[in-house]
C-alpha atoms as one frame of an Amber mdcrd trajectory, in Angstrom:
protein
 -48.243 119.136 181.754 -51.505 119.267 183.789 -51.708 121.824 186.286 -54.292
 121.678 189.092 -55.637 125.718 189.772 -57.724 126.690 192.922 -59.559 130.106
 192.400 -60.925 132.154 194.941 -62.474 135.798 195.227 -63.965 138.121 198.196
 -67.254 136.210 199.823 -69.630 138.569 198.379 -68.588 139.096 194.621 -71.458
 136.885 193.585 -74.396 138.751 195.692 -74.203 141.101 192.199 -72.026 139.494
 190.087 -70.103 141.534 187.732 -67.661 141.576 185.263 -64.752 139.982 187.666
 -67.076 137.375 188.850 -67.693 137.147 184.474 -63.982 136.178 184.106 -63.398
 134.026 187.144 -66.100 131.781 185.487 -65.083 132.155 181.849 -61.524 131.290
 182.759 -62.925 128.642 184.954 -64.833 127.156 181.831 -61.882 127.493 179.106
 -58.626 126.719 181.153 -59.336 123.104 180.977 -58.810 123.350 176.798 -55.434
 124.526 177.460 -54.712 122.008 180.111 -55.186 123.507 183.348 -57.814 122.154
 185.962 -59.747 124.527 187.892 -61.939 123.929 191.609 -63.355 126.567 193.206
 -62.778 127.705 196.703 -65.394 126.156 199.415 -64.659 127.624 202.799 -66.338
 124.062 204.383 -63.728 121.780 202.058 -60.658 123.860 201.527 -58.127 121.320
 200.299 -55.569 123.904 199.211 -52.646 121.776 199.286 -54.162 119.573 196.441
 -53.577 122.350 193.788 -50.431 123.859 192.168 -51.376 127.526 192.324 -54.001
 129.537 194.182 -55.277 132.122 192.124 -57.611 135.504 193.577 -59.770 137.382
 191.872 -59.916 141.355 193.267 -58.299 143.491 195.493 -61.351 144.428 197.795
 -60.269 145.732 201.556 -59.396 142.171 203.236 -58.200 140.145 200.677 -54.976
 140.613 201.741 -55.259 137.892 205.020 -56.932 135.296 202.555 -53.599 135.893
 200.015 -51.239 135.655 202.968 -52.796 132.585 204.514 -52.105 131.102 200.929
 -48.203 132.170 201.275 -47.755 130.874 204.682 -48.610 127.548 203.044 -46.018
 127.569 200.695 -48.371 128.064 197.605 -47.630 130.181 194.517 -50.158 133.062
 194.069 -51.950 134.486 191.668 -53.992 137.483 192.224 -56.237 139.096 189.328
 -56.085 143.044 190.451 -59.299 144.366 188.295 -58.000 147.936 189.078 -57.576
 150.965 187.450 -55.540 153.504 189.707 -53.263 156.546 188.947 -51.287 158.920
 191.071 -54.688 160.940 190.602 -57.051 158.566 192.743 -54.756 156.415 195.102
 -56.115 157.972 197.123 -59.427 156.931 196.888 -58.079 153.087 197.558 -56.726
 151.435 200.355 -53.367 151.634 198.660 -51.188 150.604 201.436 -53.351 147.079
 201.737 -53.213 147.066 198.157 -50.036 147.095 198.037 -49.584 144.869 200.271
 -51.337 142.150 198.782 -49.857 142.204 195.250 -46.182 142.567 196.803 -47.145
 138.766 198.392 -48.303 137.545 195.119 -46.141 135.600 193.026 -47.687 137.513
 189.485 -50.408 140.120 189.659 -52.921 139.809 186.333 -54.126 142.394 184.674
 -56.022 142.866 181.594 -53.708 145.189 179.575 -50.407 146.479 179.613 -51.197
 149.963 179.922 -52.404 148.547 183.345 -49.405 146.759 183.801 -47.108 149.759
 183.770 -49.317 151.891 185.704 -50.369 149.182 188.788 -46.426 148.979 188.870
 -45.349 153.177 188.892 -48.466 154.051 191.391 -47.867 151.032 193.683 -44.028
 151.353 193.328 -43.404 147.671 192.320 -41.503 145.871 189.717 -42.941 145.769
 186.765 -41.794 142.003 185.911 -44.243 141.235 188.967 -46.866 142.002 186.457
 -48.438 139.624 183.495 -51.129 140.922 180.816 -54.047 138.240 180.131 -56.482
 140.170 177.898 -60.440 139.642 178.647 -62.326 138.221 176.042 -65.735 137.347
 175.614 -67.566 134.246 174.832 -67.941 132.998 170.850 -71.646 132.766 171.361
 -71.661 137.091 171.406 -70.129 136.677 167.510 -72.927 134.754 166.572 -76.078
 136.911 164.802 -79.163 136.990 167.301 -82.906 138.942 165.945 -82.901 142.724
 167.454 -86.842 141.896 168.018 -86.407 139.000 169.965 -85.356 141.736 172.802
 -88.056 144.292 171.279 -90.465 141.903 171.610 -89.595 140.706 174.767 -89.796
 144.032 176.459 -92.342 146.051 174.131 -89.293 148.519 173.205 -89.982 149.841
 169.790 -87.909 153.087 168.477 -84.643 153.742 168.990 -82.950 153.262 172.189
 -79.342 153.805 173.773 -77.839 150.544 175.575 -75.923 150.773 179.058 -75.275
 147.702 180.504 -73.602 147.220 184.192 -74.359 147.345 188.038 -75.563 150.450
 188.393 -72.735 152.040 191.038 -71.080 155.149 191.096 -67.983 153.601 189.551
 -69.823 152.781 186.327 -70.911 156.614 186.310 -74.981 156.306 184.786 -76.052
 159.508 186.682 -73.182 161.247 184.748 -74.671 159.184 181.356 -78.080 160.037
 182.370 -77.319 163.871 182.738 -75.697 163.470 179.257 -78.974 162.476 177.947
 -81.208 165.081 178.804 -79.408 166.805 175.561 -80.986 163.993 173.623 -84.227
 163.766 174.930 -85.233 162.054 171.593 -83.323 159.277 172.682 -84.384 156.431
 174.942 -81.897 155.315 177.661 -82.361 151.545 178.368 -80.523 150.322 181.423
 -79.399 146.886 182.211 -77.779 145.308 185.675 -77.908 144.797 188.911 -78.515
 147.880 191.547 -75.451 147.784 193.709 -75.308 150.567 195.097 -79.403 151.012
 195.494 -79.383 154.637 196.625 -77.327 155.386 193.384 -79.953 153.663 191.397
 -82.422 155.336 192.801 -80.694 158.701 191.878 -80.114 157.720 188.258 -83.807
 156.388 187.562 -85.203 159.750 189.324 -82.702 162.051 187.444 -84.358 161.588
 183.385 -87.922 159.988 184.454 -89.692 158.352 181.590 -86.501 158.775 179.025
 -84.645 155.857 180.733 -85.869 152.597 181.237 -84.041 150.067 183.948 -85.018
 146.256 182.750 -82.887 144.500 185.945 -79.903 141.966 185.688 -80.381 139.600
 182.583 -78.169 135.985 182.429 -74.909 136.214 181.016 -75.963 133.653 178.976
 -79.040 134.900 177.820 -80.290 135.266 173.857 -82.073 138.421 175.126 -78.794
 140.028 176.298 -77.413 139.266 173.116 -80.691 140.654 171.106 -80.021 143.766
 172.953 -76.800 144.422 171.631 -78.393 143.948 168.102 -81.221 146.300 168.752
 -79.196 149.673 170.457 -78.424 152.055 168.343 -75.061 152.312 170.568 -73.455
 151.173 173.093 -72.564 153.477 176.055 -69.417 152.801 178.740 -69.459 155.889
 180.858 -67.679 154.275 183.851 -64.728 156.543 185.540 -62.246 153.862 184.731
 -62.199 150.265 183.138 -59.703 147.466 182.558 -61.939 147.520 180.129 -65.446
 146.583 180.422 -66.560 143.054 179.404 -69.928 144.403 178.289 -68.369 147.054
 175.852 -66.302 143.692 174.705 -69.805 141.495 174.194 -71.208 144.908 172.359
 -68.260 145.086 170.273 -68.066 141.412 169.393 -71.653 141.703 168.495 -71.414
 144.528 166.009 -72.590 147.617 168.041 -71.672 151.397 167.735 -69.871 151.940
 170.998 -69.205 155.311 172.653 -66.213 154.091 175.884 -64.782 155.834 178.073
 -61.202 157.297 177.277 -60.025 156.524 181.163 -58.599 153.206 181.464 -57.323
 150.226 178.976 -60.120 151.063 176.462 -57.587 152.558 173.874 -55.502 149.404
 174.179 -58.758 146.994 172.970 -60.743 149.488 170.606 -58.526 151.429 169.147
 -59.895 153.788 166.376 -63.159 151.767 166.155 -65.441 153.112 169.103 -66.098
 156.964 169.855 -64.113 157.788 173.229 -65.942 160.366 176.112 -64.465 161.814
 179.362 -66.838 160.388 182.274 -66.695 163.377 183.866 -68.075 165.314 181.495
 -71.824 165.081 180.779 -71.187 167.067 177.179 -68.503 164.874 176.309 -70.525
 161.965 176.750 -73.593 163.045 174.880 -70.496 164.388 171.680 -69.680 160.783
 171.885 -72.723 159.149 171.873 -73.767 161.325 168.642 -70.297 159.941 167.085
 -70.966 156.860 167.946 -74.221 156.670 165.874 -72.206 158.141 163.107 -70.049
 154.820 163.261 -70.919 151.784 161.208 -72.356 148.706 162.683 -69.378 145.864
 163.050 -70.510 142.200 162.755 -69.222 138.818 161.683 -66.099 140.474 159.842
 -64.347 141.247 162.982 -61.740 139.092 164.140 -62.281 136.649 166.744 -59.274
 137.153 168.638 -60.831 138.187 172.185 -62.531 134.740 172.315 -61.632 133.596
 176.004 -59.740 130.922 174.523 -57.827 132.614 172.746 -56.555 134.522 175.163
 -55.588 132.376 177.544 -52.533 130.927 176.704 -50.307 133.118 179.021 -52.488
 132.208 182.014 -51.406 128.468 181.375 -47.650 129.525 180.998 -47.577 131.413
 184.189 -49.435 128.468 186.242 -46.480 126.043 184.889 -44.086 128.367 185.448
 -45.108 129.010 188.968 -45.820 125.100 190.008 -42.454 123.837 188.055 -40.306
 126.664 189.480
C-alpha cells in the first residue's frame, strides 16, 4: 500500500540547517524505497488534504498551532520531537507547550528508546504514544574517501581534532575548546554553521591559533567525508544528543570518537567510542586522549544505520495511522 506523507518543520530550520533538517531530507529521499511518497510543506500551495499523514519535524516554541491546525482537519500526526529532556532541565523548555503538542500527535518519533521512556516519564504521557526510528546516515559515509583530499584542500598538515556542528551553546565547543588548552599540541578544527554568532565568537577567541573554524561544508560533500578520514578523533561535546548525526557519519567512516555520555549515545555506540561529561572540561580532554587510544573502524562495520535500513517502522506507523 502507497501512502502519500506531507512533512513540515518550523520556518527557519533551514536558515542553518542541522541535523533535524539532515533527517527530514534523508527520510524524504529513502521513504519512497519503502513505499511511502513524500511533498514538502509550501505555505503558498498547502494541499494538506491530499496526503494520508502530516508529519513535523521539532518541537521549537510555536509548533504547537501548526500541529493543531493539522488535527482540526482530521489528519493523523506525526511529530519528530529531536529532544533530549530530564526532570533535570524541563525546565529549561517550554514544557507545558511541549507537552502540549506531542499529547495532539497521533505518535511522537524519537530516535532511541532510551528517549522514548524518558520524553514519556518527564512529560507524563503514555509511553505507547511513543515510536523509536533510529537515525542513520547515508551509504556514501561507508565508502573510503583520501584524508589529503581535505588536507589539501585546506593546507591542514599534522594532526588535528574534528568537531563538526552549528556552533551553539547546546553543542557545548567553548566547553571542548577549554578542554583543549590541556592539549595544546593538538589542533582543534571546527566545522558548521555559527548559530548562535556571539557563541562563536566566544569559542574562536577562547584557544586563538589552536582551533581553526573552516564554515558549513555540504552534506554531500567528498571534503566532509575526507575530514572524517583525516582527524585523529572525533569529538561530540554537546550537553545532550538523540544522538548526533555527525558522530554517526564519523563512526560510519571509521573515526576514533570521544561522545558525550548525556543522551542516546550509549544506545548507538556502545563500547566502541570513549564517553565524556560535557560539563566537564577534564573529562572531555580524558576522553579525547582515549579516544586516540581506540582503533580506527572502517569498512568492517556493519551497515545497519544506513537510512534505509532503518526506516521500516516509519512506513508501518504511516499505514497504520492512514488505514486506522
Amino acid at each position: 500500500m502507497k501512502v502519500k506523507v506531507l512533512f513540515a518543520t518550523y520556518p527557519m530550520a533551514f536558515h542553518t540547517p542541522g541535523g533535524g533538517e539532515i533527517q527530514l531530507l534523508a527520510y524524504r529521499k529513502h521513504l519512497p524505497a519503502h513505499g511511502v511518497e513524500v511533498d514538502l510543506f509550501d505555505p503558498w500551495n498547502s494541499r494538506f488534504l491530499e496526503h494520508d499523514v502530516v508529519h513535523f519535524f521539532s518541537c521549537v516554541g510555536g509548533s504547537v498551532h501548526f500541529c493543531n491546525f493539522v488535527k482540526q482537519l482530521g489528519l493523523p500526526l506525526v511529530v519528530s520531537s529531536s529532544l533530549w529532556v530530564t526532570e533535570d532541565t524541563k525546565h529549561l523548555y517550554p514544557i507545558d507547550e511541549i507537552r502540549h503538542q506531542f499529547s495532539l500527535a497521533d505518535r511522537v518519533v524519537a530516535n532511541s528508546d532510551i528517549e522514548c521512556d524518558t520524553l514519556a516519564q518527564v512529560l507524563e504521557l503514555p509511553r505507547e504514544k511513543f515510536t523509536t526510528v533510529y537515525n542513520g546516515v547515508e551509504e556514501m559515509f561507508y565508502e573510503p574517501v583520501s584524508a589529503e583530499l581535505f588536507r589539501e584542500y585546506f593546507d591542514i598538515r599534522g594532526p588535528f581534532l574534528l568537531n563538526i556542528g552549528n556552533i551553539e551553546p547546546r553543542k557545548n565547543q567553548l566547553a571542548l575548546v577549554e578542554a583543549m588548552k590541556s592539549m595544546p599540541e593538538l589542533p582543534l578544527v571546527l566545522i558548521g554553521h555559527q548559530r548562535d554568532p556571539a557563541y562563536a565568537r566566544a569559542c574562536l577567541e577562547a584557544c586563538g591559533s589552536q582551533v581553526k573554524y573552516l564554515g558549513p561544508l555540504p552534506h554531500e560533500s567528498e571534503l566532509l567525508r575526507s575530514a572524517y578520514a583525516a582527524c585523529e578523533a572525533f569529538c561530540l561535546p554537546s550537553i545532550l544528543e538523540t544522538p548526533g548525526l555527525a558522530a554517526l557519519e564519523a563512526y560510519a567512516a571509521g573515526a576514533r570518537i570521544a561522545a558525550t555520555e548525556v543522551g542516546s549515545t550509549r544506545e548507538y555506540f556502545a563500547d566502541q567510542v570513549a564517553y565524556l561529561n560535557p560539563q566537564d572540561p577534564a573529562s572531555i580532554a580524558q576522553s579525547i586522549r582515549e579516544a586516540l587510544t581506540l582503533e580506527r573502524g572502517g569498512a568492517e562495520r556493519e551497515r545497519n544505520l544506513c537510512w534505509e535500513a532503518v526506516l521500516s517502522p516509519l512506513k508501518e506507523l504511516y499505514t497504520f495511522l492512514s488505514t486506522r
